[in-house]
N, C-alpha and C positions, 0 to 999 in steps of 0.2 A: 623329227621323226615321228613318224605315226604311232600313237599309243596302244597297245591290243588287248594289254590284261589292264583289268578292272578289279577291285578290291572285291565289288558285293557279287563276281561270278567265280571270285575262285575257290577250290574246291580240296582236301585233303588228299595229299600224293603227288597234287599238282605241282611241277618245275615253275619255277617264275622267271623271268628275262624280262626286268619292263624298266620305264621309272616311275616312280611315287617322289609323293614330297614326304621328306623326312619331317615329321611334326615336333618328336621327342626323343630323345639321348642321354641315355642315363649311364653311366660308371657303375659296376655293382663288382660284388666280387663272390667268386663260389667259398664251398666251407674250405678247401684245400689251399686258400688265400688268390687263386687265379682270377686274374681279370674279365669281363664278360660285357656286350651290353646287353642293354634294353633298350628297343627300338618302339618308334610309332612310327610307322606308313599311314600315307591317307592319300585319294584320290576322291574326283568328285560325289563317288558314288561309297565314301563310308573310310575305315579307319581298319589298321591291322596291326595287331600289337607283333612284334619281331624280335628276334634274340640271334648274337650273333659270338661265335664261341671263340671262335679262330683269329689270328691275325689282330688281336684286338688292338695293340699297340701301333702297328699299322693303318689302322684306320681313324682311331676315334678324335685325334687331330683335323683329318681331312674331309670329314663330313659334319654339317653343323645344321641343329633346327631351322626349317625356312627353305635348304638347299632341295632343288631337283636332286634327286640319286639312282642312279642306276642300279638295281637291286637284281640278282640273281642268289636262289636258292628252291626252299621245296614247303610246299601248304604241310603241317600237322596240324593237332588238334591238341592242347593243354587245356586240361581243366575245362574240359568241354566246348572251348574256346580255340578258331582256329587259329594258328601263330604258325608266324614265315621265321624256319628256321634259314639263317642270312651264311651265305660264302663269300659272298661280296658285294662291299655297295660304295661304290664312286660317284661321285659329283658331276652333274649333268651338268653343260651349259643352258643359262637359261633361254637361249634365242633357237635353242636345239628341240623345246618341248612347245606345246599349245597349252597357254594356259588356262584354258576353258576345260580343258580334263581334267583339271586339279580342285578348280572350287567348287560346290555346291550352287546351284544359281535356284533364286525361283521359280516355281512353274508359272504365276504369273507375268502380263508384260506389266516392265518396269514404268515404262513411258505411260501407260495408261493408268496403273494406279498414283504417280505423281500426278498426275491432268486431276485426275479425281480428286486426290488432296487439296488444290490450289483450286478447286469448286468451293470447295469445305470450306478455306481459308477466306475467300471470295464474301462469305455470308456473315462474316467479322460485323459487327455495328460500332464495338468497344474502337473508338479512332484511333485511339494510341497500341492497340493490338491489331489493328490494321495497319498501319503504318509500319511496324515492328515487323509484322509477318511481308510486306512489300520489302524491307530491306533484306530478309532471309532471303527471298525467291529472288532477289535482285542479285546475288553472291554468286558469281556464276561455279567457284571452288567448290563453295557447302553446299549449294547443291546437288555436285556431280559427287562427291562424297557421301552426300546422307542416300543416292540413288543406289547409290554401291555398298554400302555400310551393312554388313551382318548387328542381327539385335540381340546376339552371343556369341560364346565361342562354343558352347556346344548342348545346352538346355531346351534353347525352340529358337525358330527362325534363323538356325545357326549356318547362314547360309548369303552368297552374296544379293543385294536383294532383300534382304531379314529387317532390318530396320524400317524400310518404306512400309513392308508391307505390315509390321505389327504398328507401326503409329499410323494409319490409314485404317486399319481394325479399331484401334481404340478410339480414330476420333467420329468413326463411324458410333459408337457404342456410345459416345458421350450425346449424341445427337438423340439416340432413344432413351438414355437415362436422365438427361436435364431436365427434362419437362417433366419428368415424372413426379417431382419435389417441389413445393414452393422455396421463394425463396435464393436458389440456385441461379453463381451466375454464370450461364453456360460459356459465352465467350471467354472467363477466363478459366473456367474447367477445358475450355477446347483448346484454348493456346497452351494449357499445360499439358495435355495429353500431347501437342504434335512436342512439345520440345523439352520432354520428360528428360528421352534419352539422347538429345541431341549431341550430346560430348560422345556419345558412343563414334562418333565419327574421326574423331583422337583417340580415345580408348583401344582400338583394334587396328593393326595392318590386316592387311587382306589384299595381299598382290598372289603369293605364291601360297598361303597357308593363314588360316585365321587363328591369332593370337596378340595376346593382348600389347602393345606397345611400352616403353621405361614409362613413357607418359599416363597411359592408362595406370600402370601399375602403381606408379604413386601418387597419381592424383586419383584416381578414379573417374567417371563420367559423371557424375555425379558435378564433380570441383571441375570439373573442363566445359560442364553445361553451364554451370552459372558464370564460369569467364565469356563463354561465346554470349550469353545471354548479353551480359553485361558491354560487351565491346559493341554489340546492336544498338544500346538503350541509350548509349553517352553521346550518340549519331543522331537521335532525335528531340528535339528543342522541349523543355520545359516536358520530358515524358513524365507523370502521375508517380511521384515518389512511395505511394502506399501500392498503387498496384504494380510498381514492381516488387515489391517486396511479398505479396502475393503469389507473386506470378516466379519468383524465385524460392520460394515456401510448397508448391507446387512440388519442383525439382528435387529439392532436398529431402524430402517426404516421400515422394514416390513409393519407397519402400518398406515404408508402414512400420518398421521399429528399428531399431538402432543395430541389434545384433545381425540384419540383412543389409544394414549400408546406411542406414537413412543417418543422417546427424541431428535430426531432430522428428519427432512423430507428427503423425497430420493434426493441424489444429485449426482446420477451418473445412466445415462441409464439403467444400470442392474439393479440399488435401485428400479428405476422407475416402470418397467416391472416386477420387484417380488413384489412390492403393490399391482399389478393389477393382478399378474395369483394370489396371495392369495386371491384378493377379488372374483374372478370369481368362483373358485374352493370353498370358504365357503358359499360364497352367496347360488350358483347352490343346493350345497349337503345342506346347512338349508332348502331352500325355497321346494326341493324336501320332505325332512322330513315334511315339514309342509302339504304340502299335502297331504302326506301318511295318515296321521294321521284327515284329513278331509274325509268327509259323500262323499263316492266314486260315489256316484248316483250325487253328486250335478256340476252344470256346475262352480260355483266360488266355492272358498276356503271364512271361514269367516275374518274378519278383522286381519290382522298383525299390530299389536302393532306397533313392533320397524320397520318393515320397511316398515309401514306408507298405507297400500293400502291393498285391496284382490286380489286374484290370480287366472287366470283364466286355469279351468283343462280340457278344451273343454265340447261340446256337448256329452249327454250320449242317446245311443238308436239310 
């Protein structure tokens, strides 16, 4: 069935009759001891937090995060924030919805920034990083995974499409910053750049809704990159024992200190310099998302949470 309401046009007072994908379901309880949930909708175009008072016991077995739901109820507004108070929400089939309404896609084409990538990868001299990278692009799975792979579930690029497009940005970025250093060795700053977050492609489903995977969840992408790495490297004869271990020292670093994920800090100039073009390139494409998504009339952005300040979008008029 055709989809008609959309998250990012509805409006306070507003009836709902649609489906959303239920993201999240929480159990809660009011002071008087009564049962209630707490709902997440989301649809391609954004997320709607929902509360549903009635019938709780009646439903909250037969809806599950992930499910299409048929939601009927009415747009208010909490805490300044609009929230679908919920009367019912049942379980869509999933051959019953389009699921291009549901995810987020890039506005770029897919197909042309992988072409670009595999130019990038093309200009490899290091043989044993070329070789490595021909058996990636040879993987006909990991590829069509890493083409579909969001590079979050909801900070930047969080979006299907999210992953090509931020390691296509950074190994663009590694290509103006190598040279800039003596010293630097850019083939393997650029193989670390494309396959920083390569396990993000086990880290997240993303059929009906982006979130994280058991697998993601306890391994991280992080431990799921250096396994795909690793099942690459044992494929090629006599591959350079110290650059792998570079080139997996890369991976594990990424994220610059221990308390963001990393199990070990950068310890070699290239470690160094791929912490920092990731931080630029996520930072940049969140903080732009955040604004997008702010009152385009206004000269500041409202308060960032996590990182800590408002943002200023210039003078309008």
């Amino acid at each position: 069935m055709p989809k008609n309401q959309y998250v990012s046009s509805l409006k306070p007072g507003e009836t709902v009759d649609d489906v959303f994908v239920l993201s999240e379901k929480n159990l809660a309880q009011k002071k008087d001891g009564k049962n209630y949930l707490n709902l997440t909708f989301m649809d391609r175009t954004g997320t709607l937090k929902g509360v549903l008072w009635e019938n709780v016991e009646g439903t909250v077995d037969r809806i599950s995060a992930g499910d299409y739901v048929q939601v009927k109820g009415t747009i208010s507004e909490y805490r300044g924030m609009l929230q679908l108070v919920v009367r019912t929400a049942t379980r869509s089939a999933a051959e019953h919805v389009e699921p291009a309404d549901f995810l987020p896609v890039t506005s770029r084409n897919i197909d042309a920034m992988f072409d670009k990538l595999l130019q990038i990868t093309g200009t490899l001299k290091t043989p044993c990083l070329h070789d490595l990278f021909r058996l990636f692009w040879a993987d006909a799975e990991l590829v069509r995974l890493f083409k579909a792979a969001p590079a979050a579930k909801k900070m930047h690029h969080a979006y299907i499409g999210g992953l090509l497009e931020h390691t296509l940005s950074m190994a663009i970025l590694v290509d103006k910053i190598a040279g800039h250093y003596t010293g630097v060795d850019r083939d393997l700053l650029l193989a670390g750049a494309i396959l920083h977050d390569i396990g993000k492609i086990r880290e997240f489903e993303f059929i009906s809704h982006i979130d994280y995977t058991s697998e993601g969840r306890l391994l991280s992408h992080i431990v799921i990159g250096i396994q795909i790495i690793d099942e690459k490297i044992k494929l090629i004869k006599d591959f350079p024992e110290e650059q792998a271990v570079l080139l997996k020292h890369l991976v594990v670093s990424h994220h610059g200190v221990r308390e963001f994920g990393s199990p070990e800090l950068p310890k070699t100039i290239e470690a160094v310099l791929l912490n920092h073009i990731d931080e630029i390139d996520s930072k940049v494409k969140g903080i732009r998302e955040f604004m997008a998504s702010e009152d385009p009339n206004a000269a500041w952005t409202s308060f960032h949470k996590l990182l800590d300040r408002h943002f200023y979008m210039g003078k309008k008029g």
